[in-house]
C-alpha positions in Angstrom: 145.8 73.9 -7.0 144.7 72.0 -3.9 143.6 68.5 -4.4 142.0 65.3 -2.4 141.6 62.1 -4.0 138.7 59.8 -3.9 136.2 57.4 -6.0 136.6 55.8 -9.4 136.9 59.3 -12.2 138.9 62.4 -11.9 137.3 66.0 -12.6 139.5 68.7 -12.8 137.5 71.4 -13.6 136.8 75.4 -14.0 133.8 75.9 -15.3 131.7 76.6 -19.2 131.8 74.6 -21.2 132.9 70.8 -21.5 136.4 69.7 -23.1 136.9 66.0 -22.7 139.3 64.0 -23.3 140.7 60.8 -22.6 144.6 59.3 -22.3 146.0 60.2 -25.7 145.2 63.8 -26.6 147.5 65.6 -29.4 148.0 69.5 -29.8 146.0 69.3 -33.3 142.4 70.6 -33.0 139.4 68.5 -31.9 136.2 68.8 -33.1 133.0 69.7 -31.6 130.1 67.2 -30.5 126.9 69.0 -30.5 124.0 67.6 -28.3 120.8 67.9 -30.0 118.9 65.4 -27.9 119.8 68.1 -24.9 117.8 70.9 -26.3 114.1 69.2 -26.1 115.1 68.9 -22.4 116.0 72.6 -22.0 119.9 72.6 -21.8 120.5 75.3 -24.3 123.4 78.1 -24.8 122.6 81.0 -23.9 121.1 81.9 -27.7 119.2 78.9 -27.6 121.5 76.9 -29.7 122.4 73.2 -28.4 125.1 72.5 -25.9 128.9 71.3 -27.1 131.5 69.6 -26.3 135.2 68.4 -27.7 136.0 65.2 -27.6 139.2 63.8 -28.2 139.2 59.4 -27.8 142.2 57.5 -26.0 143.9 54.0 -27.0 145.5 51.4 -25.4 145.7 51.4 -21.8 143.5 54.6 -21.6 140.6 53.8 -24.0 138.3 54.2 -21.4 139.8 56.2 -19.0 138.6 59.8 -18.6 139.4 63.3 -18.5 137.0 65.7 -17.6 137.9 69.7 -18.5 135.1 72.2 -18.3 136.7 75.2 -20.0 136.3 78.8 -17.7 135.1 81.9 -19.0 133.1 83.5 -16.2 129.5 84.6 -16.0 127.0 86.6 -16.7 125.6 88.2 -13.8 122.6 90.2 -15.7 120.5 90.3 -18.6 122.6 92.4 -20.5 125.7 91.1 -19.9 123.5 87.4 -21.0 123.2 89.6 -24.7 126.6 90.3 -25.2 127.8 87.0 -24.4 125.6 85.2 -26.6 127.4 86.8 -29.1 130.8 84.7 -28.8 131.3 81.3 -28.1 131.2 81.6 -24.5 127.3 81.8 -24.7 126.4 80.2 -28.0 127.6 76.7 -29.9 127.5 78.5 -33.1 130.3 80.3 -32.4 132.3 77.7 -31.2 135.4 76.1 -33.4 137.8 72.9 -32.9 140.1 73.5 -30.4 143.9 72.3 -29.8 144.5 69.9 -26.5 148.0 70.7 -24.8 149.2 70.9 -21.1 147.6 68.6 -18.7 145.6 67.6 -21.8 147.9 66.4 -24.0 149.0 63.7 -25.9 152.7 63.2 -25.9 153.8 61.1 -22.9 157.5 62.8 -23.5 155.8 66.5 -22.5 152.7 65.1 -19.9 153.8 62.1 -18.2 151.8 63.0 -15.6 149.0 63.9 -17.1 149.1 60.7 -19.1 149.7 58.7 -15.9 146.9 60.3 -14.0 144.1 59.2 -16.3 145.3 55.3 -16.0 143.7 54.6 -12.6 140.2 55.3 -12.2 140.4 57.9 -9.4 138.9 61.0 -7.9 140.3 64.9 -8.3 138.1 66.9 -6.4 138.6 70.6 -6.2 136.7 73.3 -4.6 137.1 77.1 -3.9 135.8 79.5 -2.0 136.7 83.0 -2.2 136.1 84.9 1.1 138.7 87.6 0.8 137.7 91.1 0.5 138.5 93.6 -2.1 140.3 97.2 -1.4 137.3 98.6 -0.6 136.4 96.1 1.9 133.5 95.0 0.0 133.4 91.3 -1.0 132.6 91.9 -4.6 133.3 87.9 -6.0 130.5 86.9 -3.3 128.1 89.6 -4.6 128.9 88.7 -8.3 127.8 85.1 -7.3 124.7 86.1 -5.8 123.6 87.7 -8.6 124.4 84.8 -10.9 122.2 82.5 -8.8 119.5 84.9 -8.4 119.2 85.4 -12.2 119.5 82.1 -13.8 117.7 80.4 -10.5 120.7 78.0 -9.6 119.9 77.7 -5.9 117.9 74.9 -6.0 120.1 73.0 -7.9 123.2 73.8 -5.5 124.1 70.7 -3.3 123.1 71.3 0.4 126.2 70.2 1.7 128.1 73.0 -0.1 126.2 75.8 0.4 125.0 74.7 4.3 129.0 75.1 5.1 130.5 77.7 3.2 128.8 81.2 1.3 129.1 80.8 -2.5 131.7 83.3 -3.6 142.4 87.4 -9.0 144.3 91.0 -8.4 142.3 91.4 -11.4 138.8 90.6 -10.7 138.7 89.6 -6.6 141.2 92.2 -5.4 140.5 95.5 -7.3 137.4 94.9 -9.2 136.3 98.3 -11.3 133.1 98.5 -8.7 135.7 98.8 -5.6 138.6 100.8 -7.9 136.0 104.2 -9.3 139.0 106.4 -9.7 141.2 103.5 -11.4 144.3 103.8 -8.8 144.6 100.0 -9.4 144.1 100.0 -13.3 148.0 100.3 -14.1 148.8 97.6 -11.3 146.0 95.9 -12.6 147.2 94.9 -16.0 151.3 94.9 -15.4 151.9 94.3 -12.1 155.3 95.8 -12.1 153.3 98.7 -12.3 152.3 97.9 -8.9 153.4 100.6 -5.9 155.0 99.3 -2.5 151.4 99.6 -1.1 149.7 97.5 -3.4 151.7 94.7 -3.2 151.2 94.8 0.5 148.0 94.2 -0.6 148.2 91.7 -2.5 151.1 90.1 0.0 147.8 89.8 3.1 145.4 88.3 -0.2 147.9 85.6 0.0 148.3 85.4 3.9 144.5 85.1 4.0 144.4 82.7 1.3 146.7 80.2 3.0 145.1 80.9 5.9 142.1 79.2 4.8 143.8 76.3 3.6 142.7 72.7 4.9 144.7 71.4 7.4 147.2 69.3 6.0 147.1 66.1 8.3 145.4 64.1 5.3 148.6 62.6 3.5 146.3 62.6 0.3 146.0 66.4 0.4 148.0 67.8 -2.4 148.9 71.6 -2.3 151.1 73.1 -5.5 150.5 77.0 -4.6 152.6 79.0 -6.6 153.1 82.7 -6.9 153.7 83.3 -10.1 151.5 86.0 -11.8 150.0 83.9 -14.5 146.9 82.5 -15.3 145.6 78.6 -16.7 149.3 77.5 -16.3 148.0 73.9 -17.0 146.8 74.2 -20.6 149.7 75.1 -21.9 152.1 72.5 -22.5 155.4 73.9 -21.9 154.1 75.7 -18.6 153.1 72.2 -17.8 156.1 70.5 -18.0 159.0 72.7 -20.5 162.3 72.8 -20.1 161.5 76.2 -18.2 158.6 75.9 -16.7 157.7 77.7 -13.5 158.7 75.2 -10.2 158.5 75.0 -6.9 161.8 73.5 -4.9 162.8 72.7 -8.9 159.7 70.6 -9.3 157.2 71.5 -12.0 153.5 71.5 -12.2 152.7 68.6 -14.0 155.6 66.1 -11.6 153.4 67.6 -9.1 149.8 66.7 -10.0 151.8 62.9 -11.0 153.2 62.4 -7.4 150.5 63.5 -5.8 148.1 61.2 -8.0 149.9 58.2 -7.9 151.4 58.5 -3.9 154.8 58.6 -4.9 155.1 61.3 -2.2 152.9 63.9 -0.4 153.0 66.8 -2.1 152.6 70.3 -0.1 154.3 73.1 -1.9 154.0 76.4 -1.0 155.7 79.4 -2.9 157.6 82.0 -1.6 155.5 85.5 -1.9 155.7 87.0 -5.5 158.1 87.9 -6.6 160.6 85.6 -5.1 160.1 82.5 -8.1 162.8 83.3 -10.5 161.3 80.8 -12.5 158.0 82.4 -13.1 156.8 83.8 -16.0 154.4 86.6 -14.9 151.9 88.4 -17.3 151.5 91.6 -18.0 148.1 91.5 -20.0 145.6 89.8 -17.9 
């Protein structure tokens, strides 16, 4: 996570579709809003249905402070991968259901002080990534994937200017070994448990970090916050004992979720920077994604 504050809301975001919420959020499930009105102006899932959002109010001291999470899920890059995702609810509101808040979104002030805290002040999380590392093959298959997503639902001219006029738009999973760069599947069993992995893949995957951090703003801008941690895990902010758990994965013996509150609130500048995987006993890697 890499972080520079600025402005009146905070948007912490991945991309899909919306989940908002404001200061006190519970595990239990929140409903769905559906936006009718949106559909006579052409914002329509993919099957045409209307666009949706959970929305969870706050009270108190954060009635009308914000939250804003937009839930990942990827792309579609074609028209038949568009068909098959209309089919779930990652391309249609009809297949949508109430969803639980935890992690950074949740409720209990005892498991997210920070996330609590950071929704108090009206301030700015602005996050944005670029992915400019090449796969095994050489290729850069995230920036191609990209480029087709644009190309096929017409985004450019919608893109701001001053993104795209300084950088091209572009995990071991996905960015690293993607199928297209892997034909013979070398990487499949590294792929999906990485201590599958051989000595030469972790190499590998030991220069996608170098290059990664390489490419990391300069840190003379005390409101820069960096928590870049190497555990092999993924959305490690939804999850409320991830977040902040008696176990939960930490850098110099600081979790996650102090993190993001130190950083928010200027308690202290936060730069940390893991140790290369798999040095952080206090990970909890996956094995299925």
């Amino acid at each position: 996570m890499v972080g520079a504050k600025s402005g009146t809301w905070i948007y912490p975001f991945i991309c899909f579709f919306f989940l908002l919420a404001s200061l006190e959020v519970d595990a239990s499930d929140v409903p769905m809003t559906l936006l009718h009105s949106a559909v006579a102006k052409g914002a329509v899932c993919l099957d045409g249905s209307p666009p949706a959002y959970h929305f969870s109010p706050g009270s108190g001291s954060g009635a009308n402070n914000w939250l804003v999470h937009m839930e990942g899920g990827g792309w579609c890059r074609n028209v038949e991968e568009c068909l098959e995702r209309k089919n779930n609810f990652r391309g249609s509101s009809n297949h949508m259901k109430p969803l639980s808040f935890s992690g950074i979104l949740g409720k209990s002030k005892k498991s997210n002080p920070g996330g609590a805290e950071l929704v108090e002040e009206k301030k700015s999380l602005n996050l944005c990534v670029s992915c400019l590392v090449k796969d095994i093959s050489g290729a850069t298959s995230v920036r191609s994937l990209y480029n087709d997503v644009v190309n096929l639902h017409g985004s450019e001219k919608n893109l701001p200017s001053s993104c795209t006029s300084r950088l091209p738009p572009s995990m071991i999973k996905n960015t690293l070994a993607p199928s297209s760069a892997d034909p013979h599947k070398r990487w499949n069993a590294c792929k999906f448990n990485i201590k599958s992995c051989s000595s030469d893949q972790l190499e590998k995957m030991q220069d996608f970090r170098s290059q990664f951090l390489r490419a990391l703003p300069a840190s003379g801008n005390s409101s820069t916050g960096m928590f870049i941690i190497s555990c092999y895990a993924h959305c490690q902010s939804g999850s409320r004992d991830i977040w902040l758990g008696a176990d939960s994965p930490m850098i110099d013996k600081m979790p996650i979720a102090k993190a993001v509150g130190d950083w928010f609130y200027g308690r202290s500048v936060v730069r940390k920077i893991d140790c290369p995987y798999p040095c952080n006993s206090s990970c909890r890697n996956r094995v299925d994604e």
